[in-house]
C-alpha positions in Angstrom: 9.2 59.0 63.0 9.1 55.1 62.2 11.5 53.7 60.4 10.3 51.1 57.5 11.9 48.4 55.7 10.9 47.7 52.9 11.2 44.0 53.9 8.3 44.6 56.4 6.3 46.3 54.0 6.7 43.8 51.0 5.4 40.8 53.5 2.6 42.7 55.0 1.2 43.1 51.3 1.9 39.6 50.7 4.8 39.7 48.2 7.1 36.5 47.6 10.4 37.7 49.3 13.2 39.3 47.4 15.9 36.6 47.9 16.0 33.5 45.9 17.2 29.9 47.7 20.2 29.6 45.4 21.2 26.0 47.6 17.5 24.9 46.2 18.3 25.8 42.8 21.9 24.1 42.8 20.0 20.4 44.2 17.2 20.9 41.3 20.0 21.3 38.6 22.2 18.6 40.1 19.1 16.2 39.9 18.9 17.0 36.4 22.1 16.5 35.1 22.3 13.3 37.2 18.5 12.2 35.4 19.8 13.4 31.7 23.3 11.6 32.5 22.1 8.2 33.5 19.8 8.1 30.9 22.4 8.7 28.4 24.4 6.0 29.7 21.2 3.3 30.0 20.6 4.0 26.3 24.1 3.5 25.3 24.4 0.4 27.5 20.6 -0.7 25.3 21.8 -0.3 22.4 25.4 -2.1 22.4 23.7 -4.6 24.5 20.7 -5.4 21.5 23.9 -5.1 19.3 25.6 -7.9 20.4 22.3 -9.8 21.0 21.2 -9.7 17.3 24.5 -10.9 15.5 23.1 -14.3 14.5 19.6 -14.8 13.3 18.3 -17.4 15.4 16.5 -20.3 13.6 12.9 -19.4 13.7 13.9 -16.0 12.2 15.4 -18.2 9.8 12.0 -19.7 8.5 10.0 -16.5 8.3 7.2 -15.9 5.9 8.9 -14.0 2.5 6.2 -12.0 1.1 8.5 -11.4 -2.2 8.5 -15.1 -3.0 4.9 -15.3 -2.8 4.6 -12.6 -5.2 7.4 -14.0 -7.3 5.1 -17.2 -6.8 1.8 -16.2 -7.7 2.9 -13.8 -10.8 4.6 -17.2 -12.1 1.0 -19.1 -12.0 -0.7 -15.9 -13.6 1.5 -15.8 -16.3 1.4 -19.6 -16.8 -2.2 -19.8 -16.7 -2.2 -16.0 -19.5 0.3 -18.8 -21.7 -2.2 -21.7 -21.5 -5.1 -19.0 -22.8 -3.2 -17.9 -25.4 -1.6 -21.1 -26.6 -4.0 -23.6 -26.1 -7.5 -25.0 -27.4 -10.3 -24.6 -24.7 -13.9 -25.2 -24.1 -14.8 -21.4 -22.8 -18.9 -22.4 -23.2 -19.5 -25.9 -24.3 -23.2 -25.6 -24.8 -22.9 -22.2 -26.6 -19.8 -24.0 -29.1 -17.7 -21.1 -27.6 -14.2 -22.1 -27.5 -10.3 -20.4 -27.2 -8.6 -20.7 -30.0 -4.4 -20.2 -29.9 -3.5 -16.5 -31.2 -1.1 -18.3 -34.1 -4.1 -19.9 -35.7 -6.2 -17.1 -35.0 -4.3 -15.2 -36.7 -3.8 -17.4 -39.8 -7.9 -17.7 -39.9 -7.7 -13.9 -39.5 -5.5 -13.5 -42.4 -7.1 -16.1 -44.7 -10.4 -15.5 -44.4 -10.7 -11.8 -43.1 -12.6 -10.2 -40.3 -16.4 -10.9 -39.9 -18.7 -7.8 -41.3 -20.1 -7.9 -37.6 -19.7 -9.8 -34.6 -22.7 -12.6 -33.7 -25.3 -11.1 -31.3 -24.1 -12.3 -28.1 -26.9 -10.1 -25.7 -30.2 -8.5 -25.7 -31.4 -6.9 -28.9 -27.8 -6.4 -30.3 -26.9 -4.2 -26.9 -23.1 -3.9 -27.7 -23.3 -2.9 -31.5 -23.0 0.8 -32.4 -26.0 2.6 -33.5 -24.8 3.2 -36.8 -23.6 -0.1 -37.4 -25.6 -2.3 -40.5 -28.1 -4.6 -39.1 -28.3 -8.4 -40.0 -32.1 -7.5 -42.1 -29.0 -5.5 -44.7 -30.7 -2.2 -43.7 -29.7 0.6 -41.8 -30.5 2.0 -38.6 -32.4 4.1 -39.9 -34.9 1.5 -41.5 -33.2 2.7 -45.2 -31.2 0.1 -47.8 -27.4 0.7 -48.0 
């Protein structure tokens, strides 16, 4: 009678061996740590490096566009140009005789004489006024008298 191994039989059916290269493993850890470490210590040499190199603001850093003052900026012109509307005279439509009028004497003529019954057609056939307001003939809508 033969005697097998079953080392003999595991490579004739084409098997991976039993025995793991532990002296492989060891030089594949080893080349991680040593990867993982000097990486560690690259970023840490970085980052105090970039530290020290940004203490000062240099002088074109200095002169950078500010987006805030140009808001601040343009909100200052809006709001002058909304006081100019609303406290001064001005031609909106010359030809038409349409002009602003400042809200304190608006609001005297408002008070002394009272709103207008309607407002002055200002489009096509009277587009803007309600359909049950009065029409400018003094009858209704619907063609009756008030």
């Amino acid at each position: 009678m033969m005697d097998h191994h079953p080392e003999d039989n595991a490579n004739s059916l084409g098997h991976e061996p039993i025995e793991t290269n532990v002296r492989a493993v060891w030089r594949t850890a080893a080349v991680i740590v040593g990867v993982v470490i000097g990486a560690y210590v690259l970023i840490i040499g970085l980052m105090n490096w970039f530290a020290l190199s940004d203490t000062e603001p240099s002088a074109s850093q200095q002169t950078q566009f500010d987006p805030t003052w140009d808001e601040q900026n343009r909100l200052q012109q809006l709001r002058s140009r909304e006081q100019d509307w609303l406290n001064q005279y001005q031609w909106v439509d010359p030809a038409a005789g349409i002009a602003r009028v400042p809200v304190d004497r608006a609001m005297e003529i408002v008070s002394q004489n009272g709103l207008p019954a309607t407002l002055p057609a200002a489009g096509p056939a009277d587009s803007r006024r309600p359909p049950n307001a009065a029409q400018n003939d003094g009858t209704t809508p619907e063609g009756n008298q008030p």
